[in-house]
VMD Tcl script that builds the backbone (N, CA, C; Angstrom):
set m [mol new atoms 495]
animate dup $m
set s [atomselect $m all]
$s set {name element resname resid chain x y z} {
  {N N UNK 1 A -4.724 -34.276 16.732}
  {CA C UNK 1 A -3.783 -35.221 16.157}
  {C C UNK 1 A -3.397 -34.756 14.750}
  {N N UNK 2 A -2.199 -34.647 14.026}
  {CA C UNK 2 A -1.481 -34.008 13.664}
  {C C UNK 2 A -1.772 -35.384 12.297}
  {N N UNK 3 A -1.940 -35.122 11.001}
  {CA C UNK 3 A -1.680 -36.031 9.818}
  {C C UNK 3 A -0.281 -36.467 9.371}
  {N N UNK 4 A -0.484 -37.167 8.532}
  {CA C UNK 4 A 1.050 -38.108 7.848}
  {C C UNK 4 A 1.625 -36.688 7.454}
  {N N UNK 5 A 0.615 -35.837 6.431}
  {CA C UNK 5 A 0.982 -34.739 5.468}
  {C C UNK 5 A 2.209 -33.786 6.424}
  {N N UNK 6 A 0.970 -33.608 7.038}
  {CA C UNK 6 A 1.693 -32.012 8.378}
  {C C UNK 6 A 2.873 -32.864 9.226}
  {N N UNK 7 A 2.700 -33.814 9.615}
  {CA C UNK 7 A 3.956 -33.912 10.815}
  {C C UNK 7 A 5.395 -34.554 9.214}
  {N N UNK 8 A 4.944 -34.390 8.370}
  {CA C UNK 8 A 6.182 -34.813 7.350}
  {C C UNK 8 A 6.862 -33.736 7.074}
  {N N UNK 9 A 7.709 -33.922 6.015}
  {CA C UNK 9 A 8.055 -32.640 5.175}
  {C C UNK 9 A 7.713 -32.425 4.046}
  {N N UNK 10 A 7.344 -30.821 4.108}
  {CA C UNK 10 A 6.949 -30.257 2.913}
  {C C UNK 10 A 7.518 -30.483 1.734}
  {N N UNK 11 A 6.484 -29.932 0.211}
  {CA C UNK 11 A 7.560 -29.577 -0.305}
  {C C UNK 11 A 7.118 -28.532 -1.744}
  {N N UNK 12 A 6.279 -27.976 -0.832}
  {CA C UNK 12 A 5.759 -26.583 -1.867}
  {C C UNK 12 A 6.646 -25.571 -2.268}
  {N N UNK 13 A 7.316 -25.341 -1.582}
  {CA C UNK 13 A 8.912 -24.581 -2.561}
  {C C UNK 13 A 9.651 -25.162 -3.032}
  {N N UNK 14 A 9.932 -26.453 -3.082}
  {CA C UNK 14 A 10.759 -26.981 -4.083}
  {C C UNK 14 A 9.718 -27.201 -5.489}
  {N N UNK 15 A 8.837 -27.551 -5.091}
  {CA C UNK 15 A 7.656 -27.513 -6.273}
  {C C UNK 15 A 7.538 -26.399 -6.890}
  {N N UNK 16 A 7.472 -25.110 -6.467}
  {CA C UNK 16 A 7.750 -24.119 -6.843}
  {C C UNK 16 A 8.814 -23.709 -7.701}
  {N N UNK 17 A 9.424 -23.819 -7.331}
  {CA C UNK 17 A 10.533 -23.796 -7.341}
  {C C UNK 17 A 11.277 -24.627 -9.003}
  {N N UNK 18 A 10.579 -25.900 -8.593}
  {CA C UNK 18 A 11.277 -26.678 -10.042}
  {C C UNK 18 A 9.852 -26.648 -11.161}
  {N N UNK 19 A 8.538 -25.921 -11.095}
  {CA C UNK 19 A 7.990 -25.361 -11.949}
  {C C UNK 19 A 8.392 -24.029 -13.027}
  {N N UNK 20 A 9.106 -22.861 -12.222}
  {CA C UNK 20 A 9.514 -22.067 -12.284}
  {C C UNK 20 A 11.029 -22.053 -13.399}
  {N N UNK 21 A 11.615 -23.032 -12.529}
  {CA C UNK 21 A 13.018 -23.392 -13.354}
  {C C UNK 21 A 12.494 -24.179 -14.252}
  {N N UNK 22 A 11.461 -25.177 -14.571}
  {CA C UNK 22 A 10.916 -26.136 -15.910}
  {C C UNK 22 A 10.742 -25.280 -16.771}
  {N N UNK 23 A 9.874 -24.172 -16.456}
  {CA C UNK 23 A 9.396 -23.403 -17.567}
  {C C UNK 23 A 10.650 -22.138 -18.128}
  {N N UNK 24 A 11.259 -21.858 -17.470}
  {CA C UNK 24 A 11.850 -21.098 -17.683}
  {C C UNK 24 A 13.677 -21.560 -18.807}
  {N N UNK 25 A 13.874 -22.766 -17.697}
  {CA C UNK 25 A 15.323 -23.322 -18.659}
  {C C UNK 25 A 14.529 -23.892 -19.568}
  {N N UNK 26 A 14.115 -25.290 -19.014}
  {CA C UNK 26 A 13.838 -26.258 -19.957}
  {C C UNK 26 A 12.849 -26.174 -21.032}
  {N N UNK 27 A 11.748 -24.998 -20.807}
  {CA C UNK 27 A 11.137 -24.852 -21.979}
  {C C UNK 27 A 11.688 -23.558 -22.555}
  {N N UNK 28 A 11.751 -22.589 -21.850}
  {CA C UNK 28 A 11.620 -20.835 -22.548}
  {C C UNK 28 A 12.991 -21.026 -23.983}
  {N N UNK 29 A 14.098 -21.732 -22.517}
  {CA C UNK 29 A 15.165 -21.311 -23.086}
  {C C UNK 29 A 15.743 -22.280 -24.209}
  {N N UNK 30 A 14.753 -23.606 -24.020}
  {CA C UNK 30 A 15.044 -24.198 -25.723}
  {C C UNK 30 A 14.060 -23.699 -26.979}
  {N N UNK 31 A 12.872 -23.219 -26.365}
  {CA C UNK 31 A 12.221 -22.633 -27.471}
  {C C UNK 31 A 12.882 -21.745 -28.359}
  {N N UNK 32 A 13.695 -20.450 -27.007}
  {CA C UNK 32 A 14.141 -19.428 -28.003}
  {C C UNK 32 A 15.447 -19.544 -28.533}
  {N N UNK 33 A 16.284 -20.241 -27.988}
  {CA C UNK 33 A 17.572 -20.804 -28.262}
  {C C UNK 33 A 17.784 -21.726 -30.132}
  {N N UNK 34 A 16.445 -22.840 -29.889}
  {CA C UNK 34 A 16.756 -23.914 -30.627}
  {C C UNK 34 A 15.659 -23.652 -31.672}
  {N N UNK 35 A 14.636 -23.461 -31.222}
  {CA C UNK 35 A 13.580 -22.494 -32.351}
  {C C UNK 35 A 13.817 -20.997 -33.200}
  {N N UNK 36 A 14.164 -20.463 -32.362}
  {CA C UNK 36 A 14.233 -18.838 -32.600}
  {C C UNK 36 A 15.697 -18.801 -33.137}
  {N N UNK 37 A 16.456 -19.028 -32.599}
  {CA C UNK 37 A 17.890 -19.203 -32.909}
  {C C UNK 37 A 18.742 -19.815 -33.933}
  {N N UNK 38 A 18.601 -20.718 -33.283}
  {CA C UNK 38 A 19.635 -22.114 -34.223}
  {C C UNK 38 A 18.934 -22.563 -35.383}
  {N N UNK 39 A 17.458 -23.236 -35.357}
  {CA C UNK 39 A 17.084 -23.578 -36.573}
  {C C UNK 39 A 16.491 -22.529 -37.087}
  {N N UNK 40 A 15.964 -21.243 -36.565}
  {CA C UNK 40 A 15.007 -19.967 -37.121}
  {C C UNK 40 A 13.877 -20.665 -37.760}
  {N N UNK 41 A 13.530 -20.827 -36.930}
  {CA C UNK 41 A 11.828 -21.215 -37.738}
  {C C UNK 41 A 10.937 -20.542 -37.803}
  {N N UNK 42 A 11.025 -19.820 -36.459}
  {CA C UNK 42 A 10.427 -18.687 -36.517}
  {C C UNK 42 A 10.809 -17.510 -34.920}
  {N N UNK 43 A 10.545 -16.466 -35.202}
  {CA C UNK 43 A 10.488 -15.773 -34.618}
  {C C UNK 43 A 9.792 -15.044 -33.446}
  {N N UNK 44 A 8.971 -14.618 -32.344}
  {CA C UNK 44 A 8.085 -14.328 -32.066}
  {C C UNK 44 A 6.926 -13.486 -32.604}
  {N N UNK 45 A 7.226 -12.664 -33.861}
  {CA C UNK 45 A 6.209 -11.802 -34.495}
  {C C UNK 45 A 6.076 -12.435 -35.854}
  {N N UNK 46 A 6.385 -13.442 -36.429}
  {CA C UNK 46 A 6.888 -13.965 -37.886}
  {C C UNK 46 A 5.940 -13.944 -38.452}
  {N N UNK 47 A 4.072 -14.218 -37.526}
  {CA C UNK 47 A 3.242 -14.237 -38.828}
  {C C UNK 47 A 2.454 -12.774 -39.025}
  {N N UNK 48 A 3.029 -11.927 -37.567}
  {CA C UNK 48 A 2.444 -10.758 -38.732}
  {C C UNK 48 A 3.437 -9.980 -38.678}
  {N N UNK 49 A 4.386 -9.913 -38.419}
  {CA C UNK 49 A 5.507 -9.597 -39.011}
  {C C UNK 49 A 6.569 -10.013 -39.632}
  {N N UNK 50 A 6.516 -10.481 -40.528}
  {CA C UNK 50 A 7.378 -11.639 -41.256}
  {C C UNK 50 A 8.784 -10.958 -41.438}
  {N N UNK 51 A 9.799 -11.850 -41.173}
  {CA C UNK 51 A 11.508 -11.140 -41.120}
  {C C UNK 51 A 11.763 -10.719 -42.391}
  {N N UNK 52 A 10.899 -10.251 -43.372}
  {CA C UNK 52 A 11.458 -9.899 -44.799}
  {C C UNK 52 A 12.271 -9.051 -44.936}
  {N N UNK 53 A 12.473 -8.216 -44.252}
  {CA C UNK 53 A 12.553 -6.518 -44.369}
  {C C UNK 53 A 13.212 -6.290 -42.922}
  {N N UNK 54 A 14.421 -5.240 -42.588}
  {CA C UNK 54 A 15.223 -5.078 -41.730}
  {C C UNK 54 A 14.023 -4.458 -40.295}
  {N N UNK 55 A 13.090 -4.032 -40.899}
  {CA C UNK 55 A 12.587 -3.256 -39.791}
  {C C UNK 55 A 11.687 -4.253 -38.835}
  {N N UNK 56 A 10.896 -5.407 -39.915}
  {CA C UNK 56 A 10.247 -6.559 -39.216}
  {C C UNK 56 A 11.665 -7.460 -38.778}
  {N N UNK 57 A 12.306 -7.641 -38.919}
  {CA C UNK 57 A 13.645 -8.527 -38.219}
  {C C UNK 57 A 14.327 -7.669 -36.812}
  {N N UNK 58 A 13.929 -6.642 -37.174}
  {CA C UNK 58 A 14.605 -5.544 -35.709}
  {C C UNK 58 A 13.443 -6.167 -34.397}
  {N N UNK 59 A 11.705 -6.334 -35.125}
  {CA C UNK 59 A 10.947 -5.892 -34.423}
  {C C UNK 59 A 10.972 -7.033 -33.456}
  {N N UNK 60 A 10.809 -8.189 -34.442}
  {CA C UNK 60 A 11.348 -9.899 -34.152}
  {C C UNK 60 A 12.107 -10.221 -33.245}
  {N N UNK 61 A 13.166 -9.718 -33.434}
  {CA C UNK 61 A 14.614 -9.590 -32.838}
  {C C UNK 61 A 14.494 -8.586 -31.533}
  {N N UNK 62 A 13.974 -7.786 -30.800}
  {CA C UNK 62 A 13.458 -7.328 -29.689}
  {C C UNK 62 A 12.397 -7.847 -29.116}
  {N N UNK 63 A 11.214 -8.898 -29.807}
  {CA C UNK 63 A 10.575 -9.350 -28.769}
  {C C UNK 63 A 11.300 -10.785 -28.495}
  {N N UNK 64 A 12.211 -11.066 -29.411}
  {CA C UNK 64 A 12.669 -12.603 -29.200}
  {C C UNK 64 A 13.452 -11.807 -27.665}
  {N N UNK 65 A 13.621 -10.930 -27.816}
  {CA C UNK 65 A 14.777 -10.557 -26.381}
  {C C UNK 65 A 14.028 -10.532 -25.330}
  {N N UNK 66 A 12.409 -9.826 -25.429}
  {CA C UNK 66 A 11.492 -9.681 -23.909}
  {C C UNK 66 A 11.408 -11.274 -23.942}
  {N N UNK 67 A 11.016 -12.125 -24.567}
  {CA C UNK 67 A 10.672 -13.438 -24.331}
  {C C UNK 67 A 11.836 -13.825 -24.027}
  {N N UNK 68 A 13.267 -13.560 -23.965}
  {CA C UNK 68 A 14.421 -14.380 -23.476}
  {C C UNK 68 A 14.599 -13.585 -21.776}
  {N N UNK 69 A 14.377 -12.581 -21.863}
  {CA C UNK 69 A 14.156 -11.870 -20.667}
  {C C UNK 69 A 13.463 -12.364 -19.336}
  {N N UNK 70 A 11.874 -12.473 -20.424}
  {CA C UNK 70 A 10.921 -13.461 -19.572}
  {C C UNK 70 A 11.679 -14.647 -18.749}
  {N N UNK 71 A 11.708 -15.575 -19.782}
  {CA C UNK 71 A 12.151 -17.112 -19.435}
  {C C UNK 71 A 13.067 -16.862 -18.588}
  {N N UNK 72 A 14.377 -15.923 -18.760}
  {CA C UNK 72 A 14.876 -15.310 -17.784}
  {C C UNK 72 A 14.767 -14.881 -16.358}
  {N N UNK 73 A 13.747 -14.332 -15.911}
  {CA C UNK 73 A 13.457 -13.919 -15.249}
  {C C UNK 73 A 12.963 -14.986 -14.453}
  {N N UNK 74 A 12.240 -15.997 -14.901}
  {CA C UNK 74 A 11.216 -17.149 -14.320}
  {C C UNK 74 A 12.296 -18.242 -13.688}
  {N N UNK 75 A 13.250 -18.352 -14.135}
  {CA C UNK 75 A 14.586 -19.383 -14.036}
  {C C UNK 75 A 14.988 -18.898 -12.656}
  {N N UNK 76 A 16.151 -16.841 -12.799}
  {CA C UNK 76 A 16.307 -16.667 -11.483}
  {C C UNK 76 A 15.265 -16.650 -10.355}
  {N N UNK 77 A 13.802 -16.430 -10.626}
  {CA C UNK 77 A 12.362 -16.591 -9.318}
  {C C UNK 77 A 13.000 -17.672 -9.223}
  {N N UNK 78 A 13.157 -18.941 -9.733}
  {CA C UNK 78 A 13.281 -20.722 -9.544}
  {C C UNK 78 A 14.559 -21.137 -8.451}
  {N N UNK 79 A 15.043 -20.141 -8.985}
  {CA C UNK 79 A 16.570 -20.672 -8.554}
  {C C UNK 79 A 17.065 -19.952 -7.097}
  {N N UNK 80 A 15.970 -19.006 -6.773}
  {CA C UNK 80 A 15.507 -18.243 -5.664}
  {C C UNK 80 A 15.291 -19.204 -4.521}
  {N N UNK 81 A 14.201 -19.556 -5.062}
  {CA C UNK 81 A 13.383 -20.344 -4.556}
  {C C UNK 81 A 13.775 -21.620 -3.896}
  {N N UNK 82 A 15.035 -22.169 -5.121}
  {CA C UNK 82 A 15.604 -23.328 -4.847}
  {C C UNK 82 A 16.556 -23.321 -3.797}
  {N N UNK 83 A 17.508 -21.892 -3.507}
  {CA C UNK 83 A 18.026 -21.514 -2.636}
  {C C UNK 83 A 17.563 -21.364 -1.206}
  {N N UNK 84 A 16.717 -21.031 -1.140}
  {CA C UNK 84 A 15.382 -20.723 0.062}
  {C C UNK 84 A 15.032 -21.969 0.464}
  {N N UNK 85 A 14.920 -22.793 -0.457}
  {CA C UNK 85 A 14.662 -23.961 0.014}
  {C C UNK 85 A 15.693 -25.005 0.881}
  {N N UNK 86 A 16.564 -24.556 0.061}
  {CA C UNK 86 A 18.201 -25.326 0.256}
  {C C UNK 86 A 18.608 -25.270 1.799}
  {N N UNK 87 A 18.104 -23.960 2.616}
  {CA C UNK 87 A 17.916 -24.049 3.887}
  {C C UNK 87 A 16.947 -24.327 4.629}
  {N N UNK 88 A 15.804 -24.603 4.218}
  {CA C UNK 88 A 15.779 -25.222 5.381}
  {C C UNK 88 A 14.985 -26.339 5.477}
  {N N UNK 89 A 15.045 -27.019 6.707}
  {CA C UNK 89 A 14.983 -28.453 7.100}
  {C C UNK 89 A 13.865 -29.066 7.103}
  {N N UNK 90 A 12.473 -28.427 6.692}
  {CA C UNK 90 A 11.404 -29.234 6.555}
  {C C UNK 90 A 11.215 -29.162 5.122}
  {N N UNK 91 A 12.308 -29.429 4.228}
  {CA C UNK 91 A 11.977 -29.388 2.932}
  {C C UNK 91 A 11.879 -31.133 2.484}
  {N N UNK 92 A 11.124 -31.645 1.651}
  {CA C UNK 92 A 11.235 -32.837 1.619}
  {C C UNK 92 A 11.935 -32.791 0.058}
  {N N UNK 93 A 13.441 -33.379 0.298}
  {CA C UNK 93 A 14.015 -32.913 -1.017}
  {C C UNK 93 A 14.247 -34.529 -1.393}
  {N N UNK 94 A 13.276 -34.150 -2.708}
  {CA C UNK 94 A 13.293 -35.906 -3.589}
  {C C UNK 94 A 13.222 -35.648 -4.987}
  {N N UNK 95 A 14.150 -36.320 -5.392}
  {CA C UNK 95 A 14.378 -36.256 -6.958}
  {C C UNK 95 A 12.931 -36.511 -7.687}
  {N N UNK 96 A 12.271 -37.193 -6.907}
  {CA C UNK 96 A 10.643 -37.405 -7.783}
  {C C UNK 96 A 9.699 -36.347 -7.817}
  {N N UNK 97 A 9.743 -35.277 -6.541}
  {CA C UNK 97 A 9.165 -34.098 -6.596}
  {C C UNK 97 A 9.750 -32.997 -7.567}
  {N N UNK 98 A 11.099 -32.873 -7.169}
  {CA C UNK 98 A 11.893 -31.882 -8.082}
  {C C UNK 98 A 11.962 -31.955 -9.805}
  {N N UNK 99 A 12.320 -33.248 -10.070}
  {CA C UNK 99 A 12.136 -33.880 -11.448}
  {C C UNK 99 A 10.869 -33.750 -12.163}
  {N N UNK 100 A 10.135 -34.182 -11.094}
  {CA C UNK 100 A 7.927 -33.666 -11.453}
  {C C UNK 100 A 7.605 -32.525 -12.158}
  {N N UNK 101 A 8.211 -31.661 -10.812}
  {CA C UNK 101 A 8.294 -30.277 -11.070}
  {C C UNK 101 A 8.652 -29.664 -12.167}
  {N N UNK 102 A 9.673 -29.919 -12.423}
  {CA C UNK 102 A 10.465 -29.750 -13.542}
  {C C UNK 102 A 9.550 -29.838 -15.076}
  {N N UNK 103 A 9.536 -31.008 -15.213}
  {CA C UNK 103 A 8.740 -31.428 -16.451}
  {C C UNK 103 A 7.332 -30.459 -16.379}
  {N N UNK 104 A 7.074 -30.769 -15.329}
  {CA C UNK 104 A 5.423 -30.129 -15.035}
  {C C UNK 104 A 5.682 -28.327 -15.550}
  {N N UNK 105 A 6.665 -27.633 -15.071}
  {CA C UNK 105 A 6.568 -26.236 -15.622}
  {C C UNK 105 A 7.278 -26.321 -17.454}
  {N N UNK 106 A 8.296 -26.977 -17.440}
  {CA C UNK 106 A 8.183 -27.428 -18.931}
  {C C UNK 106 A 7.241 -27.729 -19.606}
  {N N UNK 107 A 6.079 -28.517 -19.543}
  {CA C UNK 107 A 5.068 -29.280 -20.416}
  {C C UNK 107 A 3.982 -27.675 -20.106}
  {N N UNK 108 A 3.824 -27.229 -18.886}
  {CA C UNK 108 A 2.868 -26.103 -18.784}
  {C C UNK 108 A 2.860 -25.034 -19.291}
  {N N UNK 109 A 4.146 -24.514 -19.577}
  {CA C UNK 109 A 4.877 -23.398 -20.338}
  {C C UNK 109 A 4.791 -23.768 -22.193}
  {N N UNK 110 A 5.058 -24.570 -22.451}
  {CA C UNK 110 A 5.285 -25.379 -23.387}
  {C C UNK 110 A 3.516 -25.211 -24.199}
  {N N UNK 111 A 2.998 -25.939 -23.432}
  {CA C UNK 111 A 1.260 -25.619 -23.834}
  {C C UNK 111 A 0.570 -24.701 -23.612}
  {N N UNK 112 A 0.671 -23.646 -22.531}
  {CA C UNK 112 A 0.102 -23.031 -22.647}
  {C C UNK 112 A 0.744 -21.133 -23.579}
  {N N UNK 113 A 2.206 -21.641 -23.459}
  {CA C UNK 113 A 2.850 -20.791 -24.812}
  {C C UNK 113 A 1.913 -21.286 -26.296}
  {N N UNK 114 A 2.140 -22.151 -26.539}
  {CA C UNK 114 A 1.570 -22.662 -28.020}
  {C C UNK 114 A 0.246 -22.496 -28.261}
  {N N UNK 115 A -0.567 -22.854 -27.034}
  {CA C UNK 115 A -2.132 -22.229 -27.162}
  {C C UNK 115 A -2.160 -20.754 -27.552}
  {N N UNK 116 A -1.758 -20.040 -26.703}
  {CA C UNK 116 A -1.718 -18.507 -26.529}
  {C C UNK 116 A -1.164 -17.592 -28.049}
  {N N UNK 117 A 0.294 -18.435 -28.023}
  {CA C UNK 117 A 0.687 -17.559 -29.229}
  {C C UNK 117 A 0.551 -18.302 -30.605}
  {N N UNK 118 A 0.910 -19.826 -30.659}
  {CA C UNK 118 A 0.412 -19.986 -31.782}
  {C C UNK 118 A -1.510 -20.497 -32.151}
  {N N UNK 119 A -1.982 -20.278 -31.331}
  {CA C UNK 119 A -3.113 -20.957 -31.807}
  {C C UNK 119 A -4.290 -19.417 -31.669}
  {N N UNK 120 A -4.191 -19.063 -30.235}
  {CA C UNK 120 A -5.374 -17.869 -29.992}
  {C C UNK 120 A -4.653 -16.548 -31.032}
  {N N UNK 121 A -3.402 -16.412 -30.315}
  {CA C UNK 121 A -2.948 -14.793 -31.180}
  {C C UNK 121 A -2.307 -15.186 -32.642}
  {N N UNK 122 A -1.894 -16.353 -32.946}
  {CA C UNK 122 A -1.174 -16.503 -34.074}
  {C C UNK 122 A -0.076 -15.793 -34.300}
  {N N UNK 123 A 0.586 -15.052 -33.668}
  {CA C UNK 123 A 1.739 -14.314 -33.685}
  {C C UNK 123 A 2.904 -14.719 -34.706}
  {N N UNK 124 A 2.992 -16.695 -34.295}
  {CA C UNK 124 A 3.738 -17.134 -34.916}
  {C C UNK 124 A 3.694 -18.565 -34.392}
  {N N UNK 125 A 3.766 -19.377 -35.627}
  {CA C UNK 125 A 3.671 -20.469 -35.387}
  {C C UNK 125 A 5.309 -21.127 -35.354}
  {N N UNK 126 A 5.546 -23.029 -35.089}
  {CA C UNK 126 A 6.393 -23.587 -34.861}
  {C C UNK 126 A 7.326 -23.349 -35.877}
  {N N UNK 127 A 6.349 -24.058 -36.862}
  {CA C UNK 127 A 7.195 -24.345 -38.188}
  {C C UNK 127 A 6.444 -23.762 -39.010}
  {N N UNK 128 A 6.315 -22.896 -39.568}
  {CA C UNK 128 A 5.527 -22.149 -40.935}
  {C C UNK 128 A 5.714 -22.596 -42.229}
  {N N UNK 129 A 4.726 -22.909 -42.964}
  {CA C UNK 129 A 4.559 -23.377 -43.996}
  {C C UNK 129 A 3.734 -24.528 -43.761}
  {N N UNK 130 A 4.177 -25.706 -45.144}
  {CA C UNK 130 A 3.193 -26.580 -44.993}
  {C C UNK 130 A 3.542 -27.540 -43.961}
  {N N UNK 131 A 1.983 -28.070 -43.303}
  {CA C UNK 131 A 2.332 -28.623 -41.725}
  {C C UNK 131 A 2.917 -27.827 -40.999}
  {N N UNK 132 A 2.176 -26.391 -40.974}
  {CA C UNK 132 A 2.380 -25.897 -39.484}
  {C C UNK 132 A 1.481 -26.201 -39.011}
  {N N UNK 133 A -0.069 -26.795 -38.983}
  {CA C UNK 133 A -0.888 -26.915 -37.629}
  {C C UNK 133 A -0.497 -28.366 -37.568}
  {N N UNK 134 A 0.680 -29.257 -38.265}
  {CA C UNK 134 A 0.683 -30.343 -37.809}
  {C C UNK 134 A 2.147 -30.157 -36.532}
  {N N UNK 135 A 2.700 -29.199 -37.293}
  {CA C UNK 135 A 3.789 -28.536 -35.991}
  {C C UNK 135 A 3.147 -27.876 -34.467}
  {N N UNK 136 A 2.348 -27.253 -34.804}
  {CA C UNK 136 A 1.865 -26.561 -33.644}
  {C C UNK 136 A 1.050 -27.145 -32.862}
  {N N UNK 137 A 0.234 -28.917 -33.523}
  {CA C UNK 137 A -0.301 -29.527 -32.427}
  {C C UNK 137 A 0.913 -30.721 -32.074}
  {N N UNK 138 A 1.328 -30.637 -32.692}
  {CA C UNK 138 A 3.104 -31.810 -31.973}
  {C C UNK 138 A 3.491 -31.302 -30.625}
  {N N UNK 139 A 3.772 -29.463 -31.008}
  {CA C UNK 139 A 3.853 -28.716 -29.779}
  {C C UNK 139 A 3.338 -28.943 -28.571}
  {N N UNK 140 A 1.716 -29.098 -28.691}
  {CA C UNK 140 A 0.942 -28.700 -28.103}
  {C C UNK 140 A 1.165 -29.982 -27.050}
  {N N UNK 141 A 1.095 -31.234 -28.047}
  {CA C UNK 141 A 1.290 -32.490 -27.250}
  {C C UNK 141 A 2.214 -32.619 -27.033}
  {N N UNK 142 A 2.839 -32.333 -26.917}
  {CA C UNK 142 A 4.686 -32.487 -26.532}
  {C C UNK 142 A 4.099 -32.169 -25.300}
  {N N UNK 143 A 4.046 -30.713 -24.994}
  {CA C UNK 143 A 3.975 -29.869 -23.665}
  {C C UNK 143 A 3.215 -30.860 -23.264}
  {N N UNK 144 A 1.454 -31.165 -23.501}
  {CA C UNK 144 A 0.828 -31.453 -22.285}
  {C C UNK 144 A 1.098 -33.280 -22.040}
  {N N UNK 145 A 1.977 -33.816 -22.501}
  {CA C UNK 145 A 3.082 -35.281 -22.254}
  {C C UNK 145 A 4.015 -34.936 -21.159}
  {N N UNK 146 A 4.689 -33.840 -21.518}
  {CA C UNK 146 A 5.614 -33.758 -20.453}
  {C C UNK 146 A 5.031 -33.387 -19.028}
  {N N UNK 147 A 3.671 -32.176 -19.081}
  {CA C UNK 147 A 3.098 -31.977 -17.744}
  {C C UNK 147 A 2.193 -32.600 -17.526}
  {N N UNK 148 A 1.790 -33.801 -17.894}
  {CA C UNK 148 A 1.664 -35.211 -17.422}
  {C C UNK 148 A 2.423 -36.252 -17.001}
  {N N UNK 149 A 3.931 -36.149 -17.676}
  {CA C UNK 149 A 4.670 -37.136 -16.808}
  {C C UNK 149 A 5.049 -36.771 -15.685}
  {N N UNK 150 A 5.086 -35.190 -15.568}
  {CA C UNK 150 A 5.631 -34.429 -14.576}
  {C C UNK 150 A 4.585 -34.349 -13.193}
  {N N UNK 151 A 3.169 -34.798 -13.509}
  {CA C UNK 151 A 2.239 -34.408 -12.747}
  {C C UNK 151 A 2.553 -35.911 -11.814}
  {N N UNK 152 A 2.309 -36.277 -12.944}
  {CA C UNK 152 A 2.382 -37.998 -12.193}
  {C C UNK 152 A 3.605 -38.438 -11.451}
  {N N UNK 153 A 4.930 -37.600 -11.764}
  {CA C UNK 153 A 5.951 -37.920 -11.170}
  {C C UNK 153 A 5.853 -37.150 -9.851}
  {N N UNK 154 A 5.280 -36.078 -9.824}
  {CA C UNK 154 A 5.770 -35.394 -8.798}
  {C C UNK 154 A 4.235 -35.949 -7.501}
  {N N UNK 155 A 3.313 -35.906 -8.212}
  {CA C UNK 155 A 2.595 -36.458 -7.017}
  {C C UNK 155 A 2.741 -38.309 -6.379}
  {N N UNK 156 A 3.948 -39.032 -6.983}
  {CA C UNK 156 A 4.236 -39.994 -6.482}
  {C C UNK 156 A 5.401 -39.527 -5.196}
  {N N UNK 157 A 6.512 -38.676 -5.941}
  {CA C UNK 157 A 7.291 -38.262 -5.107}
  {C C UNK 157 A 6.307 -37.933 -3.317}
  {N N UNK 158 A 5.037 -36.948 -3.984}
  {CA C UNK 158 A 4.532 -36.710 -2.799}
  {C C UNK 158 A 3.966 -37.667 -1.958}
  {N N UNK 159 A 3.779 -38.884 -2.505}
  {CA C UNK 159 A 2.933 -39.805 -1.734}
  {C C UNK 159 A 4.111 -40.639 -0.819}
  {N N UNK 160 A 5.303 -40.900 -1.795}
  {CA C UNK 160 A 6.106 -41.733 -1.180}
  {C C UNK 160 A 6.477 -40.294 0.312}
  {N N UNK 161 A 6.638 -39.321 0.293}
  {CA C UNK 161 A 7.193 -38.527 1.325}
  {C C UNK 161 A 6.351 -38.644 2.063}
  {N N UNK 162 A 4.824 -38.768 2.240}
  {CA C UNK 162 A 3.648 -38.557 2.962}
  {C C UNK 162 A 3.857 -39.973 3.753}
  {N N UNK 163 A 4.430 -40.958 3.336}
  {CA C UNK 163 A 3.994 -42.587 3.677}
  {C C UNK 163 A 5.411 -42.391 4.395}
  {N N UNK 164 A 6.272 -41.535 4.591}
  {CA C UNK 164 A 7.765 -42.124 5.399}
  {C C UNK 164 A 6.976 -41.292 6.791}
  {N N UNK 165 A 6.436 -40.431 6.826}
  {CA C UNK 165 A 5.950 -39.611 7.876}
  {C C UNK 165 A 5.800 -40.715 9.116}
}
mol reanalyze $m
mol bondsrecalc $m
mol representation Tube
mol addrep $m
């Protein structure tokens, strides 16, 4: 006898799928866009390579590009994925899974970027100067808020799909 789960529809590639695209649009590409970019707060190498000097701003300015690359790269996997999904018919497509998803690779990307680079490697923090570790734990909770609302959203999505079975 066959469960609610299995005789329903899936929905591990759309989950996939809108993790992939969370982390990649909604976090990579406002980090480096609205951080790196627009307000320059900082850079990806800023604390040990600080933009003083043309050669630390070149160096800055090429990893801000692998990290736009990255996020890049993680968006088209997403959007792959989302396509793949788009055909076919045991996909259980619900704005509460997809939306989940979403937030969930945003808030995951989000925290575990800020752990990694600003806290373990220090590369570079949010906001430098005074109240950057009050910037870099805002960060931190930002991210793990959003992949908590996202967790919680998307495993309701899953329950309500499991209960139409």
């Amino acid at each position: 006898m066959e469960s609610k789960l299995e005789t329903g529809k899936r929905s591990g590639l759309l989950v996939a799928a809108g993790i992939l695209i969370g982390a990649g649009l909604l976090a990579g590409f406002v980090d480096g866009i609205l951080l790196h970019e627009i307000l320059q707060w900082h850079h990806m190498f800023t604390s040990i390579r600080p933009a003083t000097n043309l050669s630390n701003l070149e160096a800055n300015t090429l990893a801000d590009g692998l990290f736009h690359l990255g996020t890049w790269t993680l968006s088209v996997i997403g959007l792959l994925l989302l396509w793949r999904a788009g055909g076919r018919s045991d996909i259980a497509w619900s704005s509460k899974i997809f939306g989940g998803s979403l937030l969930l690779g945003a808030g995951l990307f989000d925290f575990i970027e800020g752990l990694i680079d600003h806290q373990i490697l220090g590369i570079h923090h949010v906001k430098p100067g005074p109240n950057q570790l009050a910037w870099d734990i805002g960060f931190l909770t930002l991210g793990a808020i959003l992949a908590l609302v996202g967790w919680v959203l998307l495993r309701s999505g899953q329950k309500e799909n499991s209960s139409q079975a």
